[in-house]
C-alpha positions in Angstrom: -5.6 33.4 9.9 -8.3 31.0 10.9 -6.9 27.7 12.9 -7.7 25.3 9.9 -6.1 28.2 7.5 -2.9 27.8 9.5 -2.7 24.1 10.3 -3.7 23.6 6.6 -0.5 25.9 5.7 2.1 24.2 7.6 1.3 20.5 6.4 1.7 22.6 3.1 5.2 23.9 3.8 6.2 20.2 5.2 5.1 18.7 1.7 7.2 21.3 -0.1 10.4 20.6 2.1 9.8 17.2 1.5 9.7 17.7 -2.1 12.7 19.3 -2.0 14.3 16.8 0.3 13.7 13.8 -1.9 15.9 14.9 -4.7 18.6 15.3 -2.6 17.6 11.6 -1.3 17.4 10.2 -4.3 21.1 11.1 -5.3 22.7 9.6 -2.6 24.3 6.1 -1.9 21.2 3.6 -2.3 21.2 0.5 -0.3 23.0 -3.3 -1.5 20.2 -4.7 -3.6 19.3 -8.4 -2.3 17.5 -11.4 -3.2 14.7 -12.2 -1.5 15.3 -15.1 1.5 12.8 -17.5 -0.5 12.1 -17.0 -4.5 9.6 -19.5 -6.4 9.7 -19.9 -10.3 6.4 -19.6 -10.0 6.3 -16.1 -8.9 5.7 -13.1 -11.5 8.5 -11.3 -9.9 12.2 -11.3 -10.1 13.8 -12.5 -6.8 16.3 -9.3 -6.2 15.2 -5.3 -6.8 16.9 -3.7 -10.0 16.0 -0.4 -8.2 16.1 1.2 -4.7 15.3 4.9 -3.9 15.6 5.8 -0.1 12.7 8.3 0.8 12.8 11.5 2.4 12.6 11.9 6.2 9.0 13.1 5.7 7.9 10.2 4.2 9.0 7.7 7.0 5.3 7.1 7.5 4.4 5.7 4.1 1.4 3.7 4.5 -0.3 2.4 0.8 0.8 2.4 -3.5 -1.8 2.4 -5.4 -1.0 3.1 -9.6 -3.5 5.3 -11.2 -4.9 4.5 -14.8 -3.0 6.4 -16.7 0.1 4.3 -14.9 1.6 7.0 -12.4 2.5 6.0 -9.0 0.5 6.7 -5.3 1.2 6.9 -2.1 -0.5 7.8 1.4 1.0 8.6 4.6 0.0 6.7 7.3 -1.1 9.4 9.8 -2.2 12.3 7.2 -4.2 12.2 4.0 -1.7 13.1 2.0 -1.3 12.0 -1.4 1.7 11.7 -3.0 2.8 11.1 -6.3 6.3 9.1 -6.9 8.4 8.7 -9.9 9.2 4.9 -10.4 11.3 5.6 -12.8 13.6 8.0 -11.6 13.0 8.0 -7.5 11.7 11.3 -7.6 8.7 13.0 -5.6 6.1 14.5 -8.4 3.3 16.4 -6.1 1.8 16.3 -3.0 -2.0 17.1 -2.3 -4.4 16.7 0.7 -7.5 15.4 0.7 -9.4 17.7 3.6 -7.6 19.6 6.2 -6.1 17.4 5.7 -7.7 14.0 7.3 -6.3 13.0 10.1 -6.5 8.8 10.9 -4.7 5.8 11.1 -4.7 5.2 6.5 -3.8 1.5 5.8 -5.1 1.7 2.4 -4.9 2.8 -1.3 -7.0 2.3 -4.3 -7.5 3.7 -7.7 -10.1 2.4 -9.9 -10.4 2.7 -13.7 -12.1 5.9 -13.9 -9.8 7.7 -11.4 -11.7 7.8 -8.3 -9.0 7.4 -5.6 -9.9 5.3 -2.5 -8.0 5.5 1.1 -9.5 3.2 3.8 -8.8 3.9 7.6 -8.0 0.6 10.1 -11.4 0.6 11.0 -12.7 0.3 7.7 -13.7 3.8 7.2 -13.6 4.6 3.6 -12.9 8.1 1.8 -13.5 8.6 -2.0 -12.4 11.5 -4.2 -10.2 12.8 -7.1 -6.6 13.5 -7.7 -5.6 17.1 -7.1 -3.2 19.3 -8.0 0.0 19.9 -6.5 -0.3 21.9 -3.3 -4.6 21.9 -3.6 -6.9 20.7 -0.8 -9.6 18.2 -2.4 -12.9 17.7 -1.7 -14.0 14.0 -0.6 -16.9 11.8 0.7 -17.0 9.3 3.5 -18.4 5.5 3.8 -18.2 2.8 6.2 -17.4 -0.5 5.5 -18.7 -2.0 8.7 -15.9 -3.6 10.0 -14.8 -2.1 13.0 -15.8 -5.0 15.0 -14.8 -7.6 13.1 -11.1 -7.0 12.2 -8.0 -4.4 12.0 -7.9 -3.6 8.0 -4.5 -3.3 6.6 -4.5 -3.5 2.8 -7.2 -2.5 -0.1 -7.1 -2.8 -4.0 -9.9 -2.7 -6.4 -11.6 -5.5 -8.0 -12.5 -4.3 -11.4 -14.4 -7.5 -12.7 -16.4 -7.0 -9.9 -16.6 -2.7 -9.3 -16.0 -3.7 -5.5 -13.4 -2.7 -2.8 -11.4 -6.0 -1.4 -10.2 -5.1 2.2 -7.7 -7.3 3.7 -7.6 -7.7 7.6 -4.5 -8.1 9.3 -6.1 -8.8 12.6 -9.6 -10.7 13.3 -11.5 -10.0 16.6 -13.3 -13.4 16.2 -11.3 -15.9 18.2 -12.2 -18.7 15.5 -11.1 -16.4 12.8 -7.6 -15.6 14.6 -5.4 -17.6 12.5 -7.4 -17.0 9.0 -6.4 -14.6 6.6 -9.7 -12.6 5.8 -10.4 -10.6 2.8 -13.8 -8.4 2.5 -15.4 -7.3 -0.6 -17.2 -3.9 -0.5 -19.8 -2.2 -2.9 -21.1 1.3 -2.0 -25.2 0.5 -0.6 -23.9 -1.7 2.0 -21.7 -3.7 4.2 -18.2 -5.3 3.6 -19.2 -9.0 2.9 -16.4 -12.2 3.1 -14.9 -12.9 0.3 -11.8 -15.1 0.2 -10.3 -16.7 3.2 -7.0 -18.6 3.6 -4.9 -20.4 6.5 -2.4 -18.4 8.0 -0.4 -21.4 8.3 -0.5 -22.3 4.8 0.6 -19.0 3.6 3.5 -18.5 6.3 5.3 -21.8 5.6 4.8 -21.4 1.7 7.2 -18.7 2.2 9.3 -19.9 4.7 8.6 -16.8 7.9 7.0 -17.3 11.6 3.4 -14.9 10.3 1.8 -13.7 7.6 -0.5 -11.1 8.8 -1.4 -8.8 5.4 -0.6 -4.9 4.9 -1.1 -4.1 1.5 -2.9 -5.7 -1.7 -2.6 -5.0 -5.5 -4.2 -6.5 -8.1 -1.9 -8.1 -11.4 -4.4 -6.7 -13.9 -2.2 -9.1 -17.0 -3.1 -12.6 -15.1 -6.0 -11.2 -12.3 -3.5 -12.9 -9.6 -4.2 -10.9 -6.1 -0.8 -9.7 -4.7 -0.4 -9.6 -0.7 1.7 -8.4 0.9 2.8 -9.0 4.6 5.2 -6.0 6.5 5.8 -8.6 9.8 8.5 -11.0 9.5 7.9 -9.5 5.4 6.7 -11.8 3.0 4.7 -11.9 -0.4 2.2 -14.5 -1.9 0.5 -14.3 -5.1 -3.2 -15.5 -5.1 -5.3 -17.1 -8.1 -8.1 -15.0 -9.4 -10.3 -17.7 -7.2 -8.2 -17.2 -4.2 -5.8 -20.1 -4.1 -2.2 -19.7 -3.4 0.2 -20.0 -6.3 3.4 -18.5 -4.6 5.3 -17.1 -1.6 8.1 -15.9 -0.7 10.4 -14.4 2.4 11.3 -10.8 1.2 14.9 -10.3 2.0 15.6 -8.3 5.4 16.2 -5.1 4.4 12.5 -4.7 3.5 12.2 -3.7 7.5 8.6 -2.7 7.1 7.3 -3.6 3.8 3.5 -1.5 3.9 2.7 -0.8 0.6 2.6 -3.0 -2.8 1.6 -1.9 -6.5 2.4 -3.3 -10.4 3.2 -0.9 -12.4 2.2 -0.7 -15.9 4.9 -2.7 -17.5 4.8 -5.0 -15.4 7.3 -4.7 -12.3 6.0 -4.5 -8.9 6.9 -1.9 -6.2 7.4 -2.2 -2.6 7.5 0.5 0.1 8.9 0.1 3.0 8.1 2.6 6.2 11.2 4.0 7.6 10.5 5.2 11.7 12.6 6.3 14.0 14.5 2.9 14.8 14.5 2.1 11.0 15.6 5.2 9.4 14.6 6.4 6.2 12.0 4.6 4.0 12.3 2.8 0.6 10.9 2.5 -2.5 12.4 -1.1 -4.4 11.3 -1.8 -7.7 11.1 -5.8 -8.8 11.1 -6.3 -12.6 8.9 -9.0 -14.3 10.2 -12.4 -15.1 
């Protein structure tokens, strides 16, 4: 067996252990389900979970939702490209594929656009395109670079239908004038990530009440085009106007530990997924319903 052939085989046998892990996960004791430190009536979102599903152990590293067109629900590991799909509904694990080798790579980012091309973006802003596969398959894939190495650390991506681009979101700026703005990129395949929307740091962080708001996942609200950002330190989540312009934020309540990934799904309620680690314990999946 040829050395790909076999690494390739045991991230195989890991996703079908995980598979089989999360159902026994999913039957145990969830977690208390809290309200969030800080709620707004103007927020789309209830202020407490009416669902939480701990994750399996080999989903600790869950980096990225993204909800595909026909509604079902994403997710990336942070350190492999693996896909998985997730049952909102019931807290179950669907399928697992790879997308190479798999990819290896530090994956802060998830995107699905309306014609089902799936988009994963690295830290550095390298960019991967290619379909969903089938459970267990190996998928073929292309690569792009959004040019932003050395500008910032990307950490969040969502597609921007209305205008067929990629909007990164950076949780880190290299410019020292840039160090307390929150940066967002817009990206078209044929060229560079260009600035799109920028907002104060400060702003943002007292409007929901924590220390920082430094971004880690985005999702677009497809019903009112409001941007949906999501911050994993001190955790915290604002809700943008089409044009950029806060509306809403909010503390998240504690237990979201590590709050990395953010999607809406199709009727409405928004997800949250929370990275587990070895200090942490197991990851979560919390499910907020619509107001």
């Amino acid at each position: 067996m040829k050395a790909n052939d076999a690494t390739m085989m045991r991230t195989m046998i890991k996703a079908l252990l995980i598979a089989g892990a999360f159902y026994i996960g999913a039957c145990g004791p969830t977690p208390a389900i809290p309200a969030s430190a800080h709620t707004s009536s103007n927020s789309l979102f209830a202020s407490a979970p009416d669902q939480r599903w701990f994750l399996p152990d080999g989903l600790r590293e869950i980096s990225a939702l993204a909800v595909a067109p026909n509604g079902r629900l994403f997710a990336v590991d942070d350190e492999h490209a693996l896909i998985y799909e997730l049952d909102a509904d019931q807290g179950g694990l669907m399928k697992t594929f790879a997308v190479g080798a798999p990819l290896t790579g530090d994956f802060e980012g998830l995107a699905i656009t309306p014609t089902g091309d799936f988009w994963m973006t690295t830290s550095q802003g390298a960019l991967f395109r290619f379909r969903e596969g089938e459970a267990g398959q190996r998928v073929e894939f292309e690569a792009f670079d959004a040019s932003l190495a050395d500008t910032c650390e990307i950490e969040g991506l969502a597609y921007l239908a209305s205008e067929q681009s990629l909007i990164l979101a950076c949780k880190q700026n290299q410019a020292r004038d840039m160090r307390d703005v929150i940066a967002l990129y817009a990206w078209r395949e044929g060229g560079p990530a260009t600035l799109w929307r920028t907002l104060p740091e400060r702003d943002v962080a007292a409007a929901a009440g924590v220390r920082r708001f430094r971004p880690s996942s985005l999702d677009f609200d497809t019903r009112t085009g409001r941007l949906l950002m999501l911050s994993a330190d001190n955790g915290a989540l604002a809700e943008l106007s089409p044009d950029g312009e806060l509306i809403t934020a909010r503390a998240l309540a504690p237990v979201h530990n590590q709050a990395e990934g953010v999607a809406v799904l199709p009727g409405g309620a928004l997800v949250i997924s929370d990275e587990g680690g070895r200090a942490r314990g197991r990851a979560l999946l919390s499910r907020y319903p619509r107001r």
